[in-house]
C-alpha positions as CSV (number, residue, x, y, z in Angstrom):
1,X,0.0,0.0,0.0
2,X,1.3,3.1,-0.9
3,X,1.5,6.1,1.8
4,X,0.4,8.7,0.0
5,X,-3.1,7.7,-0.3
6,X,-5.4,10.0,1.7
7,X,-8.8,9.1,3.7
8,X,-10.3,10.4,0.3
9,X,-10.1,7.4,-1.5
10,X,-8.9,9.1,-5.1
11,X,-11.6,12.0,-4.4
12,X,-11.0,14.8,-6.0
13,X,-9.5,17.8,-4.6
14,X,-12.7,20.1,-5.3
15,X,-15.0,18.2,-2.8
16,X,-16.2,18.8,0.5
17,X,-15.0,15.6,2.5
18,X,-18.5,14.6,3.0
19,X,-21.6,13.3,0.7
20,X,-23.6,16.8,-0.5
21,X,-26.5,14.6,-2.1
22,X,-27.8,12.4,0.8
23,X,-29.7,14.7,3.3
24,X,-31.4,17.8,2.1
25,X,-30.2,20.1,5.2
26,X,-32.7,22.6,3.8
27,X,-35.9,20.3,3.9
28,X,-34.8,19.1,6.9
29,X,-34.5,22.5,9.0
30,X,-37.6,23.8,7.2
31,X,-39.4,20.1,8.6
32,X,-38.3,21.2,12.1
33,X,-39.2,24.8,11.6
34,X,-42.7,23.9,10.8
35,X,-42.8,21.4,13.7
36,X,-42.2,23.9,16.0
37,X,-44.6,26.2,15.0
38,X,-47.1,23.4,14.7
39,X,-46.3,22.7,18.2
40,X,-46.7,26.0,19.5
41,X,-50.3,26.3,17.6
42,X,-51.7,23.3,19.2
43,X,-50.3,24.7,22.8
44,X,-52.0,27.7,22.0
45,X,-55.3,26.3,20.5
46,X,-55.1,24.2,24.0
47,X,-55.1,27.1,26.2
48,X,-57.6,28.5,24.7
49,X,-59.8,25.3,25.0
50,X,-59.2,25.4,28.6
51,X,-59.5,28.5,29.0
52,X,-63.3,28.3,26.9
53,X,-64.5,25.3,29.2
54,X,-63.3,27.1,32.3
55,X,-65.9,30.0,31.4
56,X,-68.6,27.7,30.0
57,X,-68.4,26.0,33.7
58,X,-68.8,28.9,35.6
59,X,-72.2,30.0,34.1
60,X,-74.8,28.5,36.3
61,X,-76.9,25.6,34.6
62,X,-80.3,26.5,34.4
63,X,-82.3,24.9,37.3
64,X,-83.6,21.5,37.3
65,X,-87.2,21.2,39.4
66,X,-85.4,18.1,40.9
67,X,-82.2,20.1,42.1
68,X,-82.5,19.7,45.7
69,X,-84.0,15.6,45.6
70,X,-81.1,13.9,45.8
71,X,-82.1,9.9,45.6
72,X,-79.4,7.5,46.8
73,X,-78.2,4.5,45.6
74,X,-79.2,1.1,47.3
75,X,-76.3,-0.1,49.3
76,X,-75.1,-3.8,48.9
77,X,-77.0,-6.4,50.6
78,X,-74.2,-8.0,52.6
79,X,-74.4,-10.7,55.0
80,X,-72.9,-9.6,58.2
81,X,-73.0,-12.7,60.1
82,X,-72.9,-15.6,57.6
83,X,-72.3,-18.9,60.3
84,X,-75.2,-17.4,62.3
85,X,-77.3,-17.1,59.3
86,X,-76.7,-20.7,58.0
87,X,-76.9,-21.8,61.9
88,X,-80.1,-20.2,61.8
89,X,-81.1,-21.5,58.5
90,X,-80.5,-25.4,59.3
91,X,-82.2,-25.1,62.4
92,X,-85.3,-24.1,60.8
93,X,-85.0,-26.4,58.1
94,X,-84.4,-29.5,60.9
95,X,-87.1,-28.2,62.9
96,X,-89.3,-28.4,60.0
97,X,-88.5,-32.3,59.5
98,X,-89.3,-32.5,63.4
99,X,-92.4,-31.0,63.6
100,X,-96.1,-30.9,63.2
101,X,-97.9,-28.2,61.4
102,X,-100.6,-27.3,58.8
103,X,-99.3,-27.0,55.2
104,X,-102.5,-26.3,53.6
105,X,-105.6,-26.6,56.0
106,X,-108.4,-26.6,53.4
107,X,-106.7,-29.7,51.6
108,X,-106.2,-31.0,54.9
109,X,-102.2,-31.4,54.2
110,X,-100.4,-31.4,57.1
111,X,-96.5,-31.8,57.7
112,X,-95.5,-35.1,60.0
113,X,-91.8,-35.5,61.4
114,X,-89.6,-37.9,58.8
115,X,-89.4,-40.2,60.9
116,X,-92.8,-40.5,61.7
117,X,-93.9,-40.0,57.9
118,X,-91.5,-43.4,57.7
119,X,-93.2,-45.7,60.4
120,X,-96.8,-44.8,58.7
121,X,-95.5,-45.4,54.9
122,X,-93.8,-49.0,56.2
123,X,-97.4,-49.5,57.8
124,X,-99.6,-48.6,54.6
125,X,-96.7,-49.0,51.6
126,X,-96.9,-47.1,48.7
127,X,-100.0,-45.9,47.0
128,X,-100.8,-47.9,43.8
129,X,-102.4,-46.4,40.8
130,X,-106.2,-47.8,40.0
131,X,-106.2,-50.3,37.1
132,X,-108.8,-48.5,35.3
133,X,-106.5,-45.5,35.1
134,X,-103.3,-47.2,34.6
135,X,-104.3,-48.7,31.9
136,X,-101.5,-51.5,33.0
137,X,-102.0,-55.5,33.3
138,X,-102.6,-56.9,37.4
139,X,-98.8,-58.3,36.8
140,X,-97.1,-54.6,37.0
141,X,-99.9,-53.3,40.0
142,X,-98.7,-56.4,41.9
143,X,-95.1,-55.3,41.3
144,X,-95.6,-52.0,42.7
145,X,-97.4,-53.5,46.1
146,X,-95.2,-53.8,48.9
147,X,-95.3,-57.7,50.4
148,X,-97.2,-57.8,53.4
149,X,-94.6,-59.3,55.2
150,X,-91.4,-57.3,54.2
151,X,-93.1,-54.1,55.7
152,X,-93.0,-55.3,59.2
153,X,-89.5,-56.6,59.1
């Protein structure tokens, strides 16, 4: 390699040392020039939104005949004690199984303890549907009749 070779690379002497044709420094400060001043005309347009708004605000609104009725909102239906609640709720629900009472007095349907309602349906068995409204043969009417003798056992 020889010494005398410059940075240049054979450039002529005439040139600047850099590449003239890549960036156009013109376009490129009048870009910035006109971003600026955009930038300072939407500040501007800004303030005087803000500036608008904060007048429009201060005018009073014209009055409403429900002004002064103010309804609130229904609070939240929490449960504050939730074990005392579903303590209170099974006891009801066992004293229901354990007790006597009227469901519907002019059907005559009354409630009777479970284990009560037990002893009488091992006594009588289970209802069996008439033959004439069945519509079913004596075989399947027998099925469905408890044996005497398995009720007592």
């Amino acid at each position: 390699m020889s010494s005398n070779m410059d940075k240049t690379h054979g450039a002529p002497a005439s040139s600047q040392g850099y590449e003239g044709s890549d960036a156009n420094v013109r376009g490129v400060l009048m870009f910035l020039v006109y971003l600026a001043l955009g930038m300072v005309a939407s500040c501007l347009f800004c303030w005087w939104l803000f500036r608008y708004f904060s007048v429009v605000e201060r005018t009073p609104a014209p009055a409403s005949p429900f002004a002064e009725t103010r309804q609130l909102p229904v609070g939240p239906q929490l449960q504050v004690n939730p074990r005392q609640d579903l303590l209170k709720f099974r006891a009801e629900q066992q004293n229901s199984l354990d007790s006597y009472a009227w469901e519907d007095r002019d059907a005559g349907t009354v409630r009777v303890p479970i284990d009560r309602a037990m002893e009488l349906l091992l006594k009588k068995g289970l209802p069996v549907a008439s033959e004439k409204s069945s519509g079913e043969s004596d075989r399947s009417a027998e099925a469905v009749k408890p044996a005497e003798g398995s009720a007592r056992q």
